[in-house]
PyMOL commands that place a pseudoatom at each C-alpha (Angstrom):
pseudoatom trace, name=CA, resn=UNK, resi=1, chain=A, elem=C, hetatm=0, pos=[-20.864, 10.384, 15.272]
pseudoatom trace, name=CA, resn=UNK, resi=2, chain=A, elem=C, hetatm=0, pos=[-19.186, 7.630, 12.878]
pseudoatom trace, name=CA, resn=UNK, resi=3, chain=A, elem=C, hetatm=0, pos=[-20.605, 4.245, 12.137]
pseudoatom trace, name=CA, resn=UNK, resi=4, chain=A, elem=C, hetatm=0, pos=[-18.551, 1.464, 11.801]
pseudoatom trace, name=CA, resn=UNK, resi=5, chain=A, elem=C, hetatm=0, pos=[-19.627, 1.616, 8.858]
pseudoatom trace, name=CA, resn=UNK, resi=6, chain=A, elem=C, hetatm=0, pos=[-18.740, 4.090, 7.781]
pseudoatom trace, name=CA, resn=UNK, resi=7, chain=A, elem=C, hetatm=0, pos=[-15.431, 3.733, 9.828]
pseudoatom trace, name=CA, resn=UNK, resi=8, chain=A, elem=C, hetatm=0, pos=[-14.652, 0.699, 7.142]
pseudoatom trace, name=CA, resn=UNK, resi=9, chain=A, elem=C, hetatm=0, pos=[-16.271, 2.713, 4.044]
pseudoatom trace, name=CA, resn=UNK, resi=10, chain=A, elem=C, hetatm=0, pos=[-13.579, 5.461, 5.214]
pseudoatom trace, name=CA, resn=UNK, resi=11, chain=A, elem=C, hetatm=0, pos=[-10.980, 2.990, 5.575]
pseudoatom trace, name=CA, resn=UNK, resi=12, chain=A, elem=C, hetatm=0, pos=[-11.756, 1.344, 2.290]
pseudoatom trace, name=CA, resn=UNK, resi=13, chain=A, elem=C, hetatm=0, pos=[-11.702, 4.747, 0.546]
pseudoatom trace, name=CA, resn=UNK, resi=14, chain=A, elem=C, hetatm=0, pos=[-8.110, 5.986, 1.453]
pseudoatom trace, name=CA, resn=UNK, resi=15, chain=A, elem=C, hetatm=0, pos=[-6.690, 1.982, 0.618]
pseudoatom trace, name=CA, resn=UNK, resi=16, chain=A, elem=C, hetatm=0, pos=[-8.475, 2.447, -2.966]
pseudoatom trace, name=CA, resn=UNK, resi=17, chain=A, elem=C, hetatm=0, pos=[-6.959, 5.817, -2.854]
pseudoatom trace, name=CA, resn=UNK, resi=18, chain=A, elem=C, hetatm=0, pos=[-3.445, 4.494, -2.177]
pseudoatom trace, name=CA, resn=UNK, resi=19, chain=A, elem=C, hetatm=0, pos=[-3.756, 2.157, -4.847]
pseudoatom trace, name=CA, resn=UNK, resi=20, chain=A, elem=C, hetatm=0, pos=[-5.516, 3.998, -7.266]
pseudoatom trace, name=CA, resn=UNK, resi=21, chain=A, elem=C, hetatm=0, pos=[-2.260, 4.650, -9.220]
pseudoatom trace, name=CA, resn=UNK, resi=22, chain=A, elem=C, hetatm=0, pos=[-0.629, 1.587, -11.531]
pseudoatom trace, name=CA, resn=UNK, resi=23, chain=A, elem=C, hetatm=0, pos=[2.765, 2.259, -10.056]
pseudoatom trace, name=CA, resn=UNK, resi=24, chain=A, elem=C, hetatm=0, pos=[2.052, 1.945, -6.725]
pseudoatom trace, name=CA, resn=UNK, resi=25, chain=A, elem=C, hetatm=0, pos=[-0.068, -1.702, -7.552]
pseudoatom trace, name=CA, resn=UNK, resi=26, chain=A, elem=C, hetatm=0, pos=[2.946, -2.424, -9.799]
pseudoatom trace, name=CA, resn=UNK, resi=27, chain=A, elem=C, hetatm=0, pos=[5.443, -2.129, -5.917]
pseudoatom trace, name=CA, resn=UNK, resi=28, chain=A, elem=C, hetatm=0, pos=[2.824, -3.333, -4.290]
pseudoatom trace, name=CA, resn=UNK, resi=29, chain=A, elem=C, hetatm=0, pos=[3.145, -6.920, -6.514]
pseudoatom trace, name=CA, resn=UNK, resi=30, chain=A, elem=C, hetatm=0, pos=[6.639, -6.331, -6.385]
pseudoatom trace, name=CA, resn=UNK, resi=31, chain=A, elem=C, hetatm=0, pos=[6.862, -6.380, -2.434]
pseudoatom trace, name=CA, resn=UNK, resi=32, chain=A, elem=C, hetatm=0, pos=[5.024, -9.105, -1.982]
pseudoatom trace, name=CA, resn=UNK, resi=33, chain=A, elem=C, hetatm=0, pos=[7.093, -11.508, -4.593]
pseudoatom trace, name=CA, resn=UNK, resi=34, chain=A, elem=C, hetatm=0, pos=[10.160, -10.146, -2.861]
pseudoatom trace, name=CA, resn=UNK, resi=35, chain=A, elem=C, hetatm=0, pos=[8.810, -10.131, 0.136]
pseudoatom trace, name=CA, resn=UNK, resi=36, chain=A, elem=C, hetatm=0, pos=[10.804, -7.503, 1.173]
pseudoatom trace, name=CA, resn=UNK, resi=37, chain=A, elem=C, hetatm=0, pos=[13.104, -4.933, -0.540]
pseudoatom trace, name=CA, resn=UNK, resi=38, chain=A, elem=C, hetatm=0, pos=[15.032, -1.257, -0.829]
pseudoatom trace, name=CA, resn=UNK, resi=39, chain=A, elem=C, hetatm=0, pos=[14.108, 1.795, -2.842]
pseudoatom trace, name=CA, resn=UNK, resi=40, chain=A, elem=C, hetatm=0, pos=[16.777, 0.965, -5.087]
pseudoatom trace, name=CA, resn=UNK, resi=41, chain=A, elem=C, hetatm=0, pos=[15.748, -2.418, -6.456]
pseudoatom trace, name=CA, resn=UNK, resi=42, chain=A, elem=C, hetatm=0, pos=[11.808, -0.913, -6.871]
pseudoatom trace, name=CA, resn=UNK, resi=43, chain=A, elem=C, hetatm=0, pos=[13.840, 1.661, -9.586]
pseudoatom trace, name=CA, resn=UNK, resi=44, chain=A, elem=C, hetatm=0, pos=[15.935, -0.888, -11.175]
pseudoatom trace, name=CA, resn=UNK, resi=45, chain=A, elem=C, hetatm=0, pos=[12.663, -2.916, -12.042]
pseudoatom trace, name=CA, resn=UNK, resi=46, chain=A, elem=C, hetatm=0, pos=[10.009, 0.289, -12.685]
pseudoatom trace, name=CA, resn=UNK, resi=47, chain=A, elem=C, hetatm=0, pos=[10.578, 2.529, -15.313]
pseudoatom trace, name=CA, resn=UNK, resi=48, chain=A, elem=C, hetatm=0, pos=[10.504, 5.341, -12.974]
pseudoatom trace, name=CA, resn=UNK, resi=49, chain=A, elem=C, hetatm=0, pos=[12.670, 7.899, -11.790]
pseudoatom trace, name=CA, resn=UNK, resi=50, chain=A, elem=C, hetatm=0, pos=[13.867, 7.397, -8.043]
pseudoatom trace, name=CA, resn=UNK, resi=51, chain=A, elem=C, hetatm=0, pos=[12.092, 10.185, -6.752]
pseudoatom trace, name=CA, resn=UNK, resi=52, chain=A, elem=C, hetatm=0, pos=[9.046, 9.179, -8.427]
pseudoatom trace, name=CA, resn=UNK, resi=53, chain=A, elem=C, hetatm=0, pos=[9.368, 6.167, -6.925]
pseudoatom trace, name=CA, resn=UNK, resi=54, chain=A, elem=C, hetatm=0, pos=[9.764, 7.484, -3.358]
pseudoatom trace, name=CA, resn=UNK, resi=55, chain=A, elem=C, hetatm=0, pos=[6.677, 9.533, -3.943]
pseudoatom trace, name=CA, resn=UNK, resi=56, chain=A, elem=C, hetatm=0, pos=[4.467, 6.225, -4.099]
pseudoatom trace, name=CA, resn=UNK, resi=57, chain=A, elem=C, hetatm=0, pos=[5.800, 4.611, -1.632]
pseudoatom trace, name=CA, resn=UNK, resi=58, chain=A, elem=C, hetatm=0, pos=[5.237, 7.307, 0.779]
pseudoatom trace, name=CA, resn=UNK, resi=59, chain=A, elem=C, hetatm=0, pos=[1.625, 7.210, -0.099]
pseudoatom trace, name=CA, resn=UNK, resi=60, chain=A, elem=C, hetatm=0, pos=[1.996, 3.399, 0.181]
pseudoatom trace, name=CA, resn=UNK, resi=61, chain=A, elem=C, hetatm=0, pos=[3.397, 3.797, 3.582]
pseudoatom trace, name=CA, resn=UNK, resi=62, chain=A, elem=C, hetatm=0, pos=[0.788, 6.799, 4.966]
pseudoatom trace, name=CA, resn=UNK, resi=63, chain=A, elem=C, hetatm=0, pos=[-2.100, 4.523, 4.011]
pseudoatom trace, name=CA, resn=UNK, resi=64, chain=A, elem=C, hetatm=0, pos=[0.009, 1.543, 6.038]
pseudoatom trace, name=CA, resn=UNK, resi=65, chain=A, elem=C, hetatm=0, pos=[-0.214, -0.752, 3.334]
pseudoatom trace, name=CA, resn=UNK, resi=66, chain=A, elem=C, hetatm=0, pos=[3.323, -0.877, 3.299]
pseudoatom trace, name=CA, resn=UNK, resi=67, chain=A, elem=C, hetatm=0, pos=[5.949, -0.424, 6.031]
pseudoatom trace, name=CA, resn=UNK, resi=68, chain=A, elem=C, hetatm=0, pos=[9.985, 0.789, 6.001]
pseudoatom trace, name=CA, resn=UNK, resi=69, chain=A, elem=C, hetatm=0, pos=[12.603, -0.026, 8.261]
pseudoatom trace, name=CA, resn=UNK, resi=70, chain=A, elem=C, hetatm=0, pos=[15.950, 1.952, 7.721]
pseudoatom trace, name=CA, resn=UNK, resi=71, chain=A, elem=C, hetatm=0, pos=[18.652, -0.647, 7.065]
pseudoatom trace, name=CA, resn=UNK, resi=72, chain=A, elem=C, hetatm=0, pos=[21.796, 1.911, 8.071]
pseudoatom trace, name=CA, resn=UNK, resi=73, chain=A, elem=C, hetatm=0, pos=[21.990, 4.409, 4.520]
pseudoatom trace, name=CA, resn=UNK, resi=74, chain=A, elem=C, hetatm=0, pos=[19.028, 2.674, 2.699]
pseudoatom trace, name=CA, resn=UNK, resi=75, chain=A, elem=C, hetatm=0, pos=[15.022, 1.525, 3.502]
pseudoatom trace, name=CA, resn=UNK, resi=76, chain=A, elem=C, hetatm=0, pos=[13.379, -1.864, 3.458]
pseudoatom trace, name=CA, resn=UNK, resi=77, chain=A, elem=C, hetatm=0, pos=[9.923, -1.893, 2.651]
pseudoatom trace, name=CA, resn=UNK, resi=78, chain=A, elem=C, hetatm=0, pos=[7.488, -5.020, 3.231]
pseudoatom trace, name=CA, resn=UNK, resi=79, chain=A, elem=C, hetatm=0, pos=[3.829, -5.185, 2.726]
pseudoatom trace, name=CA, resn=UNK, resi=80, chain=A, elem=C, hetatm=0, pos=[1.966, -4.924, 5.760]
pseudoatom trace, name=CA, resn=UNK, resi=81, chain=A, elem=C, hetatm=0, pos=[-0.140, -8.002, 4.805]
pseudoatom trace, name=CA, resn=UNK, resi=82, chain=A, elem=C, hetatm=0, pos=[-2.423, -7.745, 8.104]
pseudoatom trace, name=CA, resn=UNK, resi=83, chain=A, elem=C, hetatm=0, pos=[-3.591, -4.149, 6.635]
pseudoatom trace, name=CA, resn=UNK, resi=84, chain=A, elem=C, hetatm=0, pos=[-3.991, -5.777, 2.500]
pseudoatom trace, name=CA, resn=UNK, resi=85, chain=A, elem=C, hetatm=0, pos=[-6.399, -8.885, 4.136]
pseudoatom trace, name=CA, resn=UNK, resi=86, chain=A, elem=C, hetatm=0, pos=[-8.277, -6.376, 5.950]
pseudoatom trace, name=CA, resn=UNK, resi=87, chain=A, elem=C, hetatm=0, pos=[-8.869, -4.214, 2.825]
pseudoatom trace, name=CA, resn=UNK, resi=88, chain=A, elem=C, hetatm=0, pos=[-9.748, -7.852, 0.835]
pseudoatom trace, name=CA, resn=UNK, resi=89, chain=A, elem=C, hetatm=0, pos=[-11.836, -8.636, 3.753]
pseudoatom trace, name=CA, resn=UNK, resi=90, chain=A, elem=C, hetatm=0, pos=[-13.566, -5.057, 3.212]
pseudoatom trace, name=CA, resn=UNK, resi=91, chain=A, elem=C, hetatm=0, pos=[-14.018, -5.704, -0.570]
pseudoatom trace, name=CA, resn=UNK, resi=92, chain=A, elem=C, hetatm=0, pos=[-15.369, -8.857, -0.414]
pseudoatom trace, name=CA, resn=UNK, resi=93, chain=A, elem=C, hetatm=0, pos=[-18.245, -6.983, 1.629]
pseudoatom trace, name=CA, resn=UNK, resi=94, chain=A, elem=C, hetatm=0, pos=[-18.483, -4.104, -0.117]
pseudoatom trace, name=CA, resn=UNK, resi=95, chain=A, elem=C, hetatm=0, pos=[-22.190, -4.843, -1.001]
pseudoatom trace, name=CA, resn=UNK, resi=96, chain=A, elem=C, hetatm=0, pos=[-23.157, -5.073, 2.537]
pseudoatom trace, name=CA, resn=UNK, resi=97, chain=A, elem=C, hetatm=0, pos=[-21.262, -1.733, 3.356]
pseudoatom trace, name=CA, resn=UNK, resi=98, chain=A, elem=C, hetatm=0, pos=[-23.958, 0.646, 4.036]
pseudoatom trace, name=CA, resn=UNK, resi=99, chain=A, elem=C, hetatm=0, pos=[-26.670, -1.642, 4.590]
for i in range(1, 99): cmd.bond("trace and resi %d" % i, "trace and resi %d" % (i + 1))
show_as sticks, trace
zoom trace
């Protein structure tokens, strides 16, 4: 059986997972001074090939920090901010996780 705890020491694992690359903090700062944008513009402004690009924002999206919408041939992506102030929320506890 799980704790909560360790339901939120899980949870705050795979976020620190998903942003334990500098690419996918670099869209994750871009998204949220855009507030929303396309695949497209993320390459124009990384030095990063498209598919490379597409690669972190999938990991982005499976650890629902960030969401797509298809937009007829292209994808919007937004920050999910409910799911980035629950992972602040977690950090700013993380020395009472466990206790």
């Amino acid at each position: 059986m799980t704790s909560p705890e360790g339901d939120t020491t899980g949870r705050l694992a795979e976020l620190c997972k998903a942003l334990s690359h500098p690419a996918r903090i670099e869209i994750l700062n871009h998204l949220l001074a855009e507030n929303r944008c396309i695949c497209g513009e993320l390459v124009a402004v990384l030095p990063l090939a498209q598919s490379t690009v597409s690669q972190h924002l999938k990991v982005l999206k499976a650890s629902g920090l960030v969401l797509g919408e298809v937009e007829g041939p292209a994808t919007c992506y937004c920050v999910d901010k409910s799911v980035l102030d629950a992972f602040k929320g977690m950090v700013g506890k993380m020395g009472n996780i466990g206790k």
